[in-house]
C-alpha positions in Angstrom: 0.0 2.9 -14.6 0.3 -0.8 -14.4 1.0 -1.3 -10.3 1.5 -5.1 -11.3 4.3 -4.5 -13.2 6.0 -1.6 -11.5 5.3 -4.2 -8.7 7.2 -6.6 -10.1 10.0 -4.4 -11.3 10.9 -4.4 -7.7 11.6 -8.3 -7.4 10.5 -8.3 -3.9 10.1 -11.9 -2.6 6.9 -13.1 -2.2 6.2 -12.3 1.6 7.9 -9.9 2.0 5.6 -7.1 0.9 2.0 -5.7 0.1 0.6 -3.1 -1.6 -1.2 -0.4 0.5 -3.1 2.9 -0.4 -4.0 4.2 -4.1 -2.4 1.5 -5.6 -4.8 -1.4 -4.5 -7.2 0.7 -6.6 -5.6 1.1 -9.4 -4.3 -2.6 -9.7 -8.0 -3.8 -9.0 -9.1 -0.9 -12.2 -10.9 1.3 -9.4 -8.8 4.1 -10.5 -5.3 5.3 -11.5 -2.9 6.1 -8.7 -0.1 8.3 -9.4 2.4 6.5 -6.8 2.9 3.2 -5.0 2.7 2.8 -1.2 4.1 -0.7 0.2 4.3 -2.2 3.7 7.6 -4.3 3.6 9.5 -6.6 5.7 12.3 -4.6 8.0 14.6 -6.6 5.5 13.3 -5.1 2.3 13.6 -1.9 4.2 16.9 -2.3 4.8 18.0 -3.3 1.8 16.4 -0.4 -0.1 17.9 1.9 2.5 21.4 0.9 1.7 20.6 0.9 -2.2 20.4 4.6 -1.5 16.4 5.2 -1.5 15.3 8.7 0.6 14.7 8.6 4.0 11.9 11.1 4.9 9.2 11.3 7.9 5.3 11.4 7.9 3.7 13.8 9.9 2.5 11.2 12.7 6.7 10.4 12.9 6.8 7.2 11.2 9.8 6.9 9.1 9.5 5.7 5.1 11.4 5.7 1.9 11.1 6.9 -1.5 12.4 6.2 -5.1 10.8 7.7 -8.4 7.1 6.8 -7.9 7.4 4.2 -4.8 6.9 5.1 -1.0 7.7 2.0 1.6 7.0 1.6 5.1 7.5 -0.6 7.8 3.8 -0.4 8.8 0.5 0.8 8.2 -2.9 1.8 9.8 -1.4 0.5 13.0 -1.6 3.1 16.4 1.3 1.1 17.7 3.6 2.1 15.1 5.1 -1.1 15.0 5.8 -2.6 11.7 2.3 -4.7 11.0 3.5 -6.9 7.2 2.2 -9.9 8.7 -1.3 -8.6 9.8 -1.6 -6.7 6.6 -0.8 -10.1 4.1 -3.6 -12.6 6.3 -6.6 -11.2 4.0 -4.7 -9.6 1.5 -6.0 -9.6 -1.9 -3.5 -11.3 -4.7 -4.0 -9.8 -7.7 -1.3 -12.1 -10.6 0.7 -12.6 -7.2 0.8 -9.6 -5.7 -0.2 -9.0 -2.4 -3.0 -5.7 -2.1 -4.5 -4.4 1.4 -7.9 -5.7 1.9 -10.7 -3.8 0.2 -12.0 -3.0 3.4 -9.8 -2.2 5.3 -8.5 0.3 3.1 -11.8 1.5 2.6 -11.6 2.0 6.6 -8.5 3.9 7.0 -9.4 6.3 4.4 -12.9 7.0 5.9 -10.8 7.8 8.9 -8.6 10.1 7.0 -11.4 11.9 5.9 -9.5 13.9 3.0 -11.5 14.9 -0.3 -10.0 12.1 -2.2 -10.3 10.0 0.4 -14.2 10.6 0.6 -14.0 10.3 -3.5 -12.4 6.5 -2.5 -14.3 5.3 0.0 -17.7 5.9 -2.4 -15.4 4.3 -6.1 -14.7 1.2 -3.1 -17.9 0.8 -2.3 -19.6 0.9 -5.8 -16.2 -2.1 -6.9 -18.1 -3.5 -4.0 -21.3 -3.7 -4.6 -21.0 -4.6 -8.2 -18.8 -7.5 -7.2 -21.6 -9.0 -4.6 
């Protein structure tokens, strides 16, 4: 899948987004992710909101939406639950303008979640890694 494009697709002002989860890896050629997660503005939420995308709840009770093969939140690896955009953009990696969650801190989180493909992650993360040193 090209994340850039679907990205794109969006027209989400610069900002106002970033791209968390499976998708930083496959926009970086780690591997192929088969949705896209973002963290956006409470705007962007909105809006998308009242273009119809689902509502649904996560297990931890955060709220997110969903469309075809997009998922969006208000935050993201953040214990307070409260929405985190800004945080998330400061070391951001832009990959042909957009906006991915840093390497690692991604590579945190999913050490954290601890699930098999999240093990399989963390070791792609760290070879991208160490062959980019």
């Amino acid at each position: 899948m090209n994340i850039v494009r679907k990205v794109k697709e969006l027209n989400l002002s610069d900002g106002s987004y970033v791209v968390v989860g499976s998708g930083t890896l496959d926009a970086l050629g780690i591997r192929e992710a088969n949705d896209i997660d973002l963290v956006v503005s409470p705007e962007v939420y909105e809006k998308l909101k009242q273009e119809g995308w689902e509502g649904k709840i996560h297990d931890d009770g955060t709220s997110f939406l969903v469309h075809n093969l997009y998922e969006v939140a208000l935050t993201w690896d953040d214990v307070s639950g409260k929405p985190n955009l800004a945080s998330l953009l400061q070391d951001a990696h832009i990959v042909d303008s957009i906006p991915l969650v840093n390497l690692e801190r991604l590579m945190e989180w999913k050490k954290r979640k601890g699930r098999d493909k999240d093990i399989t992650d963390v070791e792609l993360i760290k070879d991208y890694l160490e062959k980019k040193a």
